[in-house]
NUMARTI-608277 format. One record per atom (N, C-alpha, C): residue in one letter; x, y, z. Coordinates in steps of 0.001 Angstrom, whole numbers, plus 524288, in hexadecimal, padded with zeros to 5 digits. Layout:
// NUMARTI-608277
AXYZ ...
END
This chain:
// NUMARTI-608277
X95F56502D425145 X95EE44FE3724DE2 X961B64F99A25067 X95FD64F5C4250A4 X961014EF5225363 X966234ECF724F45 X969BE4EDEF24FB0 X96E5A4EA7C24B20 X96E5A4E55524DDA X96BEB4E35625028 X96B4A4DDFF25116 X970F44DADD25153 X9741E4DE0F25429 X977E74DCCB25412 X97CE54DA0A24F79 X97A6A4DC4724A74 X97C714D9FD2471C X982934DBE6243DA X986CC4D9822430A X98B1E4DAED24190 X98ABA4DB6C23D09 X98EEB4DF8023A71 X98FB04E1BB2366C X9948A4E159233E8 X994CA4E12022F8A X999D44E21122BAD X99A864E77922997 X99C364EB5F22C71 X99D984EED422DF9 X9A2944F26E22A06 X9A1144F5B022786 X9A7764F821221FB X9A64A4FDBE22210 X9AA504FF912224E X9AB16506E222144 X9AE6C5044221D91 X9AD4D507C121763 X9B0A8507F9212ED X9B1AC50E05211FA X9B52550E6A210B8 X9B7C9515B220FD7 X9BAD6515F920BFC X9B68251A9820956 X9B5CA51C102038A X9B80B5206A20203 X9BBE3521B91FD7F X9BD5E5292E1FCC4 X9B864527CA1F7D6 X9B71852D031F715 X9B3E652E3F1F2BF X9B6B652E471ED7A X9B45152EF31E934 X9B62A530351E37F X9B35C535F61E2A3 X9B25253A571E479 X9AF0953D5C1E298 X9AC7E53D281DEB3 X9A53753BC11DE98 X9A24053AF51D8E5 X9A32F535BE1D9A3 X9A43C532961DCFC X9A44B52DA91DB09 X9A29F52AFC1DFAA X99FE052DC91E647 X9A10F52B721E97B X99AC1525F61E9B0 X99A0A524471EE97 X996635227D1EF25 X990A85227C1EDA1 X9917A527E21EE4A X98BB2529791EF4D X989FD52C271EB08 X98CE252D261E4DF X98BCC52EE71E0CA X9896552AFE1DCAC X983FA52D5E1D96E X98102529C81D7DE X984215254A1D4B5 X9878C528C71D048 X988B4522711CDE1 X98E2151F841CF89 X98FBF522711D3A0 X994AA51DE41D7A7 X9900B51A351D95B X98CE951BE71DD24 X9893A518A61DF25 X9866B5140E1DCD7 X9835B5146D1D9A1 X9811A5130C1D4BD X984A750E501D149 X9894450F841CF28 X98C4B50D111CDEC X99006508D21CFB6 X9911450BDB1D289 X995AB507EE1D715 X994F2508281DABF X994C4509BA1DF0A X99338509041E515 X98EEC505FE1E5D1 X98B5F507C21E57B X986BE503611E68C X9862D4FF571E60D X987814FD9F1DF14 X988E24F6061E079 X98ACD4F3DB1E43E X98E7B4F84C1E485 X9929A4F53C1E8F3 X9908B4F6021EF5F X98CA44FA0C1EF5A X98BD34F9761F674 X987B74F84F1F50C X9850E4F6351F0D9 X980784F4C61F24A X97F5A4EE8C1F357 X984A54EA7D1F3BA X985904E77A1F44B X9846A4E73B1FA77 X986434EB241FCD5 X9857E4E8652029D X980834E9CA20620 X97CA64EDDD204D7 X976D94EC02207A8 X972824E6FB20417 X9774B4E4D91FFFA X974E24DFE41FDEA X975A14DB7E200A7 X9793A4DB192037A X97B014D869208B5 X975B54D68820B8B X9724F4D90F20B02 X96F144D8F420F29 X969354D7A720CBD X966C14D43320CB5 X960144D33D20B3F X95CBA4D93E20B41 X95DAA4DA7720E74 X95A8B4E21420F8C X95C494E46920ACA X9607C4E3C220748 X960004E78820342 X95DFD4EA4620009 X958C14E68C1FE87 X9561C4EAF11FB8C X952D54EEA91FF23 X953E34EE4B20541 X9524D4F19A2093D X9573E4F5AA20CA2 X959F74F645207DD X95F794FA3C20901 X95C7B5002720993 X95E17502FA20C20 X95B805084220D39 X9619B50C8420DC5 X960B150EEA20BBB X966005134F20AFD X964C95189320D1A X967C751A3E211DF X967535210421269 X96CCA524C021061 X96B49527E620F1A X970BA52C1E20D56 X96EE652FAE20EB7 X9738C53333210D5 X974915372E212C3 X9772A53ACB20F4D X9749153FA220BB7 X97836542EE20926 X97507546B02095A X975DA54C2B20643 X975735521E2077D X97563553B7202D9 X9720A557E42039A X9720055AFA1FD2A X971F8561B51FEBB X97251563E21FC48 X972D256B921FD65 X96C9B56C811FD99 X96C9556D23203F1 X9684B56FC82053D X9642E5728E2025E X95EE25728D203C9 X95D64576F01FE24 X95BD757C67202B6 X95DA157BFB206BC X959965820220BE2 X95D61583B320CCB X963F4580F020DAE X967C45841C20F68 X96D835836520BEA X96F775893720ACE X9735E5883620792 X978DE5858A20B59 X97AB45821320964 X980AB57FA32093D X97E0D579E520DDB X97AEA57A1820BC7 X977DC5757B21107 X97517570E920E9B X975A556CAD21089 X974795688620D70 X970EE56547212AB X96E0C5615C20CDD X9678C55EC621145 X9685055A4020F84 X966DF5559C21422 X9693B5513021306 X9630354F4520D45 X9646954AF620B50 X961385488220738 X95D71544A02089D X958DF5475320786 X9546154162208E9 X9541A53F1420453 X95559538DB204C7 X954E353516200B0 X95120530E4200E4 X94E745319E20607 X949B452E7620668 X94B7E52890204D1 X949875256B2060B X94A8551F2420628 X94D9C51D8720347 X9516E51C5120305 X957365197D1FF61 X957D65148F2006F X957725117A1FAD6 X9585B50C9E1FA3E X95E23509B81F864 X95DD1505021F7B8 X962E6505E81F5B3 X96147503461F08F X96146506541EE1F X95ECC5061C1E797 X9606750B4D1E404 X95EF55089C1DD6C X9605F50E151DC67 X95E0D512781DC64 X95A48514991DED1 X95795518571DDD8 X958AC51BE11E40D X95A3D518BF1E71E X95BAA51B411EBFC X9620C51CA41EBC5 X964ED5182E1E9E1 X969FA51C261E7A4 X96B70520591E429 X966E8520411DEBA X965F1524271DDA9 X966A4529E91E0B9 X961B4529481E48D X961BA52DB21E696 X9641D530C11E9AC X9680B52DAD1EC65 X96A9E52F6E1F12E X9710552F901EF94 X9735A52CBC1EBAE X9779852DF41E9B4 X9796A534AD1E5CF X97C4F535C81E496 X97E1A53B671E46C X9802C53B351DEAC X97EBC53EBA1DB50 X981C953FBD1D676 X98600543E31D90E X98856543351D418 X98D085468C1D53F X98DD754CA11D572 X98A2154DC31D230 X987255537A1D34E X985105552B1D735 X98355552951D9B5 X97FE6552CE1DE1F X980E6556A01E4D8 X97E76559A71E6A3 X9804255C211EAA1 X97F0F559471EF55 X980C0555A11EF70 X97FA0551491F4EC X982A354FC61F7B8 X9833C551111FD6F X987DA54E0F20015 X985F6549E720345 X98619544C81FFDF X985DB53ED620318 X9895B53E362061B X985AA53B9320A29 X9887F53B9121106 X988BD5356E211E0 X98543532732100F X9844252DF62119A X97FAB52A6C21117 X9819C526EC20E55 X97F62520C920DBA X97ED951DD520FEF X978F751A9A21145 X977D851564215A7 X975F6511AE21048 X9756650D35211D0 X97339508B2211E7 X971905042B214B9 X96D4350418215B4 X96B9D500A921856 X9695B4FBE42171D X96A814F6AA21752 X965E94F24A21653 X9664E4EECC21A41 X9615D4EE5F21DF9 X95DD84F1BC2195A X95CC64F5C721CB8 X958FB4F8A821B95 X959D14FFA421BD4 X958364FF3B22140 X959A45042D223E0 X959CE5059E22A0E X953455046E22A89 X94F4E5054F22874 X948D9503D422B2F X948474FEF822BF6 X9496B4FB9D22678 X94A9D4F70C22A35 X94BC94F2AF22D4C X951864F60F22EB4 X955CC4F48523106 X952CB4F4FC23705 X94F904FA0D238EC X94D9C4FCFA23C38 X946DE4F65B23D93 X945904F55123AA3 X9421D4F27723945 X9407B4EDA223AD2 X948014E9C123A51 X949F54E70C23AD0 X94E214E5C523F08 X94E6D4EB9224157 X950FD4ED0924696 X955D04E90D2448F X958994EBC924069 X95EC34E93F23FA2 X961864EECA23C9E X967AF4EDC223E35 X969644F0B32398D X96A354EE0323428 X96B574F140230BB X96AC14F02422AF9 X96FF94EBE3229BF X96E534E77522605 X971BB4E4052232F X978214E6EF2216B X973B54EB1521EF9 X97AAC4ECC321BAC X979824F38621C2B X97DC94F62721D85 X97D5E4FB8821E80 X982B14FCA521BB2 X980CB501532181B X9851E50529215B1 X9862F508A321508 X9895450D1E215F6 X9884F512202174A X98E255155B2147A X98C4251A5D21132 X9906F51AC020E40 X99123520FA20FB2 X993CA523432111B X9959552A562138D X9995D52B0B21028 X997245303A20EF4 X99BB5533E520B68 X99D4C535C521151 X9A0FE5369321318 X9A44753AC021755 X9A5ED53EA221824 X9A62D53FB4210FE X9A6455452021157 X9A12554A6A211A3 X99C6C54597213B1 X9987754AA521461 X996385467C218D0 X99814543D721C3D X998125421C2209C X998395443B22484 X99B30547D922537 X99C5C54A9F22936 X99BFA54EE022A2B X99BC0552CF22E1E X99A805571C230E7 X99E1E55B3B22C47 X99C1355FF422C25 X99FB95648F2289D X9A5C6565FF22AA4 X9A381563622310F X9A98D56662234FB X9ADB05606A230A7 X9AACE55B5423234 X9B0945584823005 X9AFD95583E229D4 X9ACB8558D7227B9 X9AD77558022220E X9B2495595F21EC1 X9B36E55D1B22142 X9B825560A021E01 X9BEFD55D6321EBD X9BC0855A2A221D4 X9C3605558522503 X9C2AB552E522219 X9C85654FC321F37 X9C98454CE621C8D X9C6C15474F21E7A X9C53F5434921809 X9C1A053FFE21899 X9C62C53D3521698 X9C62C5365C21B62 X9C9545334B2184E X9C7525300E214DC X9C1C152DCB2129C X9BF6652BEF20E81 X9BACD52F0020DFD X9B7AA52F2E20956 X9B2595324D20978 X9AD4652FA820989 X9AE3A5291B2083E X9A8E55271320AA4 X9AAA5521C820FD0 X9A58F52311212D2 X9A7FB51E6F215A2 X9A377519FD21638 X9A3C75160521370 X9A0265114D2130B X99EAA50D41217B7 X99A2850C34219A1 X9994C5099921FDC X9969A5040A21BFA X996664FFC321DD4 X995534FAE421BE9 X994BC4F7E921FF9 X98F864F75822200 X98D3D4F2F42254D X98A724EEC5223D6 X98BB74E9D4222E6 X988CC4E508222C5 X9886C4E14B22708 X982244DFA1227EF X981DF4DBEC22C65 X984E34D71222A58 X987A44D35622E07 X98A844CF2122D18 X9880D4CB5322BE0 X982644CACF22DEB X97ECF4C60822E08 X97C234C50E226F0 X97CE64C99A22477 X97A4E4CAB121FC2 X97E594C7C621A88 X9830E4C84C21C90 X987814C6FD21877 X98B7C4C37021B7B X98DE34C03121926 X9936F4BC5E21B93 X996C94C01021C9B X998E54C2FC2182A X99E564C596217F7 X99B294CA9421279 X99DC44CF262156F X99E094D44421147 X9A3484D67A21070 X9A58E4D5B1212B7 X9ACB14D8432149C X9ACBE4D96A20D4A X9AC344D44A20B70 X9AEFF4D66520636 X9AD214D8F0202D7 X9A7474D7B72029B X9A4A84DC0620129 X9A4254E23E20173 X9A6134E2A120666 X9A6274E8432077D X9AD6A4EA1D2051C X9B07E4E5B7204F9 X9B54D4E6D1201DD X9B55B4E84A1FD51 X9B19E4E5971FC08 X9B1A84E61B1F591 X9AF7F4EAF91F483 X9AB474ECF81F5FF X9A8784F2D41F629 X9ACF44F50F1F6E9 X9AF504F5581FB4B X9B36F4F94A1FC91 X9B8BB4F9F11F80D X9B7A44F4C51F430 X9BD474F40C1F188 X9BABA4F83F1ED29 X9B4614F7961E9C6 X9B2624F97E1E68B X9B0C94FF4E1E77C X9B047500F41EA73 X9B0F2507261EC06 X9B4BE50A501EF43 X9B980506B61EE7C X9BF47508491EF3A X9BE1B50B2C1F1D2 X9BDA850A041F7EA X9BDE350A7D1FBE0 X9C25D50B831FF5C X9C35050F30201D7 X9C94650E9920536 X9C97550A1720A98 X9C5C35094220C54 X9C7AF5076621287 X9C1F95038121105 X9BFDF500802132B X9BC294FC6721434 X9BE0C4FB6921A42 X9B91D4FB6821DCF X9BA2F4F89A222FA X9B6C74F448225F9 X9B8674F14C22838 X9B3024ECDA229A1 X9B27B4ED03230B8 X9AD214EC21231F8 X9AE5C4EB692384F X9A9A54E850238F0 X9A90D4E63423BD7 X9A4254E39723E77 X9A21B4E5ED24241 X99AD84E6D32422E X9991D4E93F245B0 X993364E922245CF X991534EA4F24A0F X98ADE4EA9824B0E X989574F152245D3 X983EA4F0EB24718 X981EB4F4FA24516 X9806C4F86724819 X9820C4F8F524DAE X982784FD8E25030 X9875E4FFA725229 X98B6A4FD04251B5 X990974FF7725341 X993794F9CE251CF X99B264FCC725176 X99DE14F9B625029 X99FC94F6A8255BF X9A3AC4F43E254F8 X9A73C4F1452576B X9A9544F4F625BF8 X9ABF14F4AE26202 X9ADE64F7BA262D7 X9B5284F7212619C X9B8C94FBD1260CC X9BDD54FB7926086 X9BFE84FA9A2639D X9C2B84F59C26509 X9C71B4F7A426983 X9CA9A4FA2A26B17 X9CCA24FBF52667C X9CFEB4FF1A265E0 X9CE2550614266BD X9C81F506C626724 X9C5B350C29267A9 X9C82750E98262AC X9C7E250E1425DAD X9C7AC511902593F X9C39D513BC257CE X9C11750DCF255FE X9B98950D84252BF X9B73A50E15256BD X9B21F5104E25486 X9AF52511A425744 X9A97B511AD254A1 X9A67F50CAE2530D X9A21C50CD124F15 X99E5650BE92532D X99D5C50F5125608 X996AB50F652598A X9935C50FC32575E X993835122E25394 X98D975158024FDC X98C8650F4324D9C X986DD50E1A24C78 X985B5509E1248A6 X9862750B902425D X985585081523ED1 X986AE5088023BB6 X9872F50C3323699 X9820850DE82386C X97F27510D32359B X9810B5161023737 X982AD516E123A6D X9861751AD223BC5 X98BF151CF523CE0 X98CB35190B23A17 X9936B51A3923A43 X9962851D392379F X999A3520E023753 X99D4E5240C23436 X9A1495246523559 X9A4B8527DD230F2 X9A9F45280223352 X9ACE252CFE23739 X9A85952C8423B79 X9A95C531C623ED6 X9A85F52E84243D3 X9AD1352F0F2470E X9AC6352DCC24C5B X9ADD95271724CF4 X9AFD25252924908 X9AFA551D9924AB5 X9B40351D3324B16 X9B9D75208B249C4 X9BD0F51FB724B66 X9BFAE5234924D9E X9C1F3521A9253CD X9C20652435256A1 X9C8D2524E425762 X9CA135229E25609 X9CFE05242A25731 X9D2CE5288E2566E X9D4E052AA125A5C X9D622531F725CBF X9D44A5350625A40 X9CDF35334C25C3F X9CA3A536D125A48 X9C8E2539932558B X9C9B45358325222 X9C7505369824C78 X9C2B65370124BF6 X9BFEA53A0524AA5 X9BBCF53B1E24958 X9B8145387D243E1 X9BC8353A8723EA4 X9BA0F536E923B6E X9BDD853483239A1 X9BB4B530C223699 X9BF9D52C4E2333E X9C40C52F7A23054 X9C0C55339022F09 X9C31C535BA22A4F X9C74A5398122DA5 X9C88C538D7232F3 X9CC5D53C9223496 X9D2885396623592 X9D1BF5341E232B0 X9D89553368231CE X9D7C252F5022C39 X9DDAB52E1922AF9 X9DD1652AC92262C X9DB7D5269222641 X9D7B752493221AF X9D4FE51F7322305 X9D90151B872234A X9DCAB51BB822044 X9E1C9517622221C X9E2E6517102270B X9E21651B1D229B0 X9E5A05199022E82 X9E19D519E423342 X9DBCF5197723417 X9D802516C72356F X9D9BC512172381E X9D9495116A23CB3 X9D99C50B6D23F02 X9D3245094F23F13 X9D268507D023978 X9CE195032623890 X9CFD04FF1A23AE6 X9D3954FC0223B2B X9D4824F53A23E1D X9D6704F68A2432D X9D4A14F3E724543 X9D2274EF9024659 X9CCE04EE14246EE X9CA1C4F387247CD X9C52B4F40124937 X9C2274F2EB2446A X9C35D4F5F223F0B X9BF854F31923A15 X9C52B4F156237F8 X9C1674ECF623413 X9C4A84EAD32315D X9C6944ECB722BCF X9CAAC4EF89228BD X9CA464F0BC22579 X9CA424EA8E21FE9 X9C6484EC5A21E6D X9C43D4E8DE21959 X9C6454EA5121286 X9C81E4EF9621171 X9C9EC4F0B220E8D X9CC184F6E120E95 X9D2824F60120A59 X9D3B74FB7A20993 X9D44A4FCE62049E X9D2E9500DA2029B X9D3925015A1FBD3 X9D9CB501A81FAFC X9DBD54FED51F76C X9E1344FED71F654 X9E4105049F1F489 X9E765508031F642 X9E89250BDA1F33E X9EAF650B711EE3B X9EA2650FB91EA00 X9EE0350D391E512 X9F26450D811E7C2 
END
């Protein structure tokens, strides 16, 4: 895909869960979350051409203790496509992950650009391989927030304010293309992957950490390289 060289307003926000209350449950979603992220692929004219993929799992029906990922066929961002892909609480589903696109990857592909506004939401705790799952997680969702610069003046606060309303621990900002970040001078970061592919495995490299989640997010050297934009106050 051609990113036409275009810069981005760039945020990892990091989330602990409420159990029953997280993201991706119908009436968290429904209720509160969505107003609020659905503010930012409004950013963009393509919105009512937003296209959504998720990634989650249900208990196999051919093999016992084995699970098959979910076909949801075309997802909008409307209600009948959140409907379907969000999780009651009963439910035997392990959601992996949320995109948004506007406007949607065909066409973005079409238009030979990347997308206006990209959002992407991972539970972490079914992120990862069975070998690390079982290692301590230092938040349980981790939120990616890309907006092209040319589309909006200023979002910084916008994305504060989200982060203030879903009491958020960490908010971070960086500037960057849509195929890779900035390089570090310092050799910590390490964002090669484009956007659409980023996680929290492998970007920070310092004595060989593997994942984010293998030291405390406090003590993370985010600055100089991103900018931290907000921290949730402790009581």
């Amino acid at each position: 895909m051609n990113s036409n060289g275009r810069l981005y307003d760039y945020f990892w926000i990091f989330l602990d869960d409420i159990i029953g209350k997280q993201i991706w449950t119908k009436a968290e979603w429904e209720n509160y979350y969505e107003p609020l992220f659905k503010q930012l692929p409004m950013l963009s004219p393509y919105f009512k051409n937003t296209g959504l993929r998720v990634l989650a799992y249900e208990p196999s029906l051919k093999k016992e203790n084995a699970f098959s990922d979910i076909k949801y066929g075309q997802l909008n961002w409307d209600e009948k496509s959140h409907r379907k892909w969000t999780i009651s609480n009963n439910d035997i589903v392990l959601f992996t992950r949320f995109e948004s696109w506007t406007p949607k990857w065909t066409i973005c592909e079409k238009i030979e650009s990347s997308p206006d506004v990209f959002l992407s939401i991972s539970n972490e705790r079914n992120c990862y391989s069975q070998k690390l799952v079982n290692m301590p997680f230092e938040f349980d969702t981790f939120i990616t927030v890309a907006i092209a610069q040319e589309i909006v003046e200023n979002c910084v606060d916008q994305v504060i304010d989200i982060s203030k309303n879903i009491k958020a621990n960490k908010t971070l900002y960086l500037e960057r293309t849509w195929s890779k970040g900035p390089p570090d001078p310092n050799k910590i970061w390490s964002l090669k992957n484009s956007i659409q592919d980023v996680n929290t495995y492998g970007v920070y490299t310092k004595e060989n950490i593997r994942r984010l989640h293998d030291c405390k997010l406090s003590e993370i050297e985010f600055e100089p390289y991103w900018k931290v934009i907000y921290v949730k106050k402790m009581a």
